[in-house]
N, C-alpha and C positions, 0 to 999 in steps of 0.2 A: 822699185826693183826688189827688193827685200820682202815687200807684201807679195807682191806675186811669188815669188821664190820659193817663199814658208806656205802659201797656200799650195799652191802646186805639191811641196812636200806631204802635206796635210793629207791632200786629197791619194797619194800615190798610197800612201802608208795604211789609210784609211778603208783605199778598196785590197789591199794583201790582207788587212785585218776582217776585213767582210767575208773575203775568200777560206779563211780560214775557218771560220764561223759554220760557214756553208759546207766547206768539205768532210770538218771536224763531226758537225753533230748526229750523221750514220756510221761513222767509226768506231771501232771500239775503244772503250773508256778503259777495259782492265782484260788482259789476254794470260791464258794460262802457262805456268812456267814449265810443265813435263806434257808432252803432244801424247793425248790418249789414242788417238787412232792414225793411224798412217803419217804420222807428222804432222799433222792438224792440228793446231791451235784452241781450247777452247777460247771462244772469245764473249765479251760480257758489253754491250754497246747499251745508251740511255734507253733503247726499246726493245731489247732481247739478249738471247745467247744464242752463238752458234759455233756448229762445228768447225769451222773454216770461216777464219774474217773476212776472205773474198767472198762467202757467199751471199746474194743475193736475199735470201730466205733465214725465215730463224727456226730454229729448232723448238725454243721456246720465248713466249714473248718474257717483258718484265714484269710484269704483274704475278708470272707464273713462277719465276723464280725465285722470287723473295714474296713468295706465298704465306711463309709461316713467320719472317720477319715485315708486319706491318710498317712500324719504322724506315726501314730501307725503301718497301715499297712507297711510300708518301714521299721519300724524299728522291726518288727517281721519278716519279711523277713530275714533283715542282722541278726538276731540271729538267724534261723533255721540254714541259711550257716556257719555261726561261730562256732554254737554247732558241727554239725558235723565234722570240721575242728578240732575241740580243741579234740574229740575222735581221731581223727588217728594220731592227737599230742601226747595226753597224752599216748597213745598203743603206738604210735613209741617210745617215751621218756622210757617206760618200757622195750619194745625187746632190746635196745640197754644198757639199766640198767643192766641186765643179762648179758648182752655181754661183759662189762665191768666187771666182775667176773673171769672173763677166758682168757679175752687178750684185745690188744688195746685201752690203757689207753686213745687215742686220742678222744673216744667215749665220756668220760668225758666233753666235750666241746661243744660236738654235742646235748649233753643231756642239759648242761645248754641251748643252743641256744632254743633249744626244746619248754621246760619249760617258758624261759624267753618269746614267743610269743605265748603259751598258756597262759600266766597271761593277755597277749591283748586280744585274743580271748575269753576266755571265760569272761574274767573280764566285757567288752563289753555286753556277755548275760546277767548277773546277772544284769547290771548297767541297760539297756534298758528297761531289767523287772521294776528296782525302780523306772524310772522314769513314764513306764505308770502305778505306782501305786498311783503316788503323784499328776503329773502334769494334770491341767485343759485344754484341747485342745480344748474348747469350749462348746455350748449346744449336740451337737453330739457326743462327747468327753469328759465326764465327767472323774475324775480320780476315781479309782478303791477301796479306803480305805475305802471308807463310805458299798461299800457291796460287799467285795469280801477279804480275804487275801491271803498270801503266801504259797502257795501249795508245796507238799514235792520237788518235781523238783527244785525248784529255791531255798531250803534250800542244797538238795545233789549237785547243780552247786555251791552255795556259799563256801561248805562244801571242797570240790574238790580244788577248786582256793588257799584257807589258805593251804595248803598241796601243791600246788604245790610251795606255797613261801617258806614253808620248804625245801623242796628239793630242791630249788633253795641256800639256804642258807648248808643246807649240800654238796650241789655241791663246794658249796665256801670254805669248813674249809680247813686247812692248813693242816691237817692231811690225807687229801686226796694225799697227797701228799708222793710216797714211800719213806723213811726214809732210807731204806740200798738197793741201786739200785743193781741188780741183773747183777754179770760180767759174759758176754756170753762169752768171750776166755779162753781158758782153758791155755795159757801159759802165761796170766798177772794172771790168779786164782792162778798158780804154784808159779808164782814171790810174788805177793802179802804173798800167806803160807811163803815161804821161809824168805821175809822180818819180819814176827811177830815172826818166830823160830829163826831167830836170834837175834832177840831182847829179846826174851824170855834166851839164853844162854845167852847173855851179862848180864846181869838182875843177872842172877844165881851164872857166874862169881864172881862177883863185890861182891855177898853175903857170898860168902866163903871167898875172901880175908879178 
C-alpha cells in the first residue's frame, strides 16, 4: 500500500512539474517595472521581447536583443535548448511514473535517472536567467534589476525544479521498496501454505497438551 501510495504521489507531482515546464517556457523570464505605453509591460521571455506579455508575437526576437552583448545571447540560446529538453524530461519522467503503477518496477530507476538530469537542465535555465538579472556585462550590458524583474516563466521554472527534487527524494524512500515480494510459482505458494499449516497444528498441539 505504501508503494502504491508514494508512486501515485510521484506521478501526480511529476506531471504539475511537467506542466509547469510546458507553460513556463513561452513566458516571460524578466517583465519591465515602469509600462512605456498604455500600461504595457515590456516583457523579455527565453525567445523575444514584447510589448504586452499577452501577445502572441514579439517585437523583437532574442538574438536581436542582446545583439551587442554576445554573452547573454549564448546564454539564452543554451536555455531555450535546455527548456525544451527539461519538458520531454519531465513528460517522459511522468509516462513512465504511470508505468510504474502497473508493472516494471525497473522504471523506478529510469525515473530517478530522469529527474536527476532535469535538476541540470532546467536548474541551468533558472540560474542563467539570475545571472543576466545581477550581472554587469558592460555599458551595452547593463544587468536587469534596476528595471526589469522576474516574470511568471522563471517563478513556474523555479517552481518545477523544487518538485522535481522532491520527487527525486520520494524516488529515494525505502518504502518504495515492495515489503512482501509477490511469489509467481504456484508450487513454492503450495509449499510455503503448507509450511504455516503446519506450524499452525504444531502450535495447536502443544496447546492442548
Amino acid at each position: 500500500m505504501q508503494y502504491i501510495a508514494s508512486t501515485v504521489f510521484y506521478a501526480v507531482i511529476q506531471f504539475i512539474a511537467f506542466l509547469l515546464v510546458l507553460v513556463g517556457t513561452p513566458l516571460d523570464v524578466f517583465r519591465g517595472n515602469d509600462p512605456p505605453f498604455f500600461e504595457r509591460h515590456f516583457c523579455i521571455t527565453l525567445w523575444g521581447g514584447k510589448i504586452n506579455c499577452s501577445d502572441t508575437s514579439y517585437l523583437f526576437t532574442s538574438d536581436e536583443i542582446w545583439d551587442d552583448c554576445p554573452g547573454r545571447r549564448d546564454r539564452f540560446r543554451a536555455a531555450q535548448a535546455l527548456a525544451v529538453i527539461s519538458i520531454f524530461l519531465y513528460g517522459a519522467a511522468f509516462v513512465l511514473g504511470v508505468l510504474l503503477l502497473f508493472c516494471c518496477s525497473i522504471f523506478r530507476w529510469v525515473c530517478l535517472v530522469l529527474n536527476i538530469v532535469g535538476i541540470f537542465t532546467l536548474g541551468i535555465v533558472w540560474a542563467s536567467m539570475v545571472v543576466t538579472y545581477y550581472k554587469d556585462e558592460g555599458e551595452s550590458c547593463p544587468n536587469l534589476n534596476s528595471d526589469f524583474i522576474y516574470g511568471s516563466g522563471f517563478y513556474l521554472f523555479l517552481v518545477a525544479w523544487c518538485l522535481d527534487i522532491i520527487n527525486i527524494a520520494v524516488l529515494l524512500l525505502p518504502c518504495q521498496e515492495r515489503v512482501l515480494p509477490r511469489v509467481k510459482s504456484p508450487s513454492l505458494r503450495r509449499s510455503m501454505s503448507r509450511r504455516r499449516c503446519g506450524c499452525r497444528s504444531r502450535h495447536s498441539r502443544k496447546g492442548r497438551k
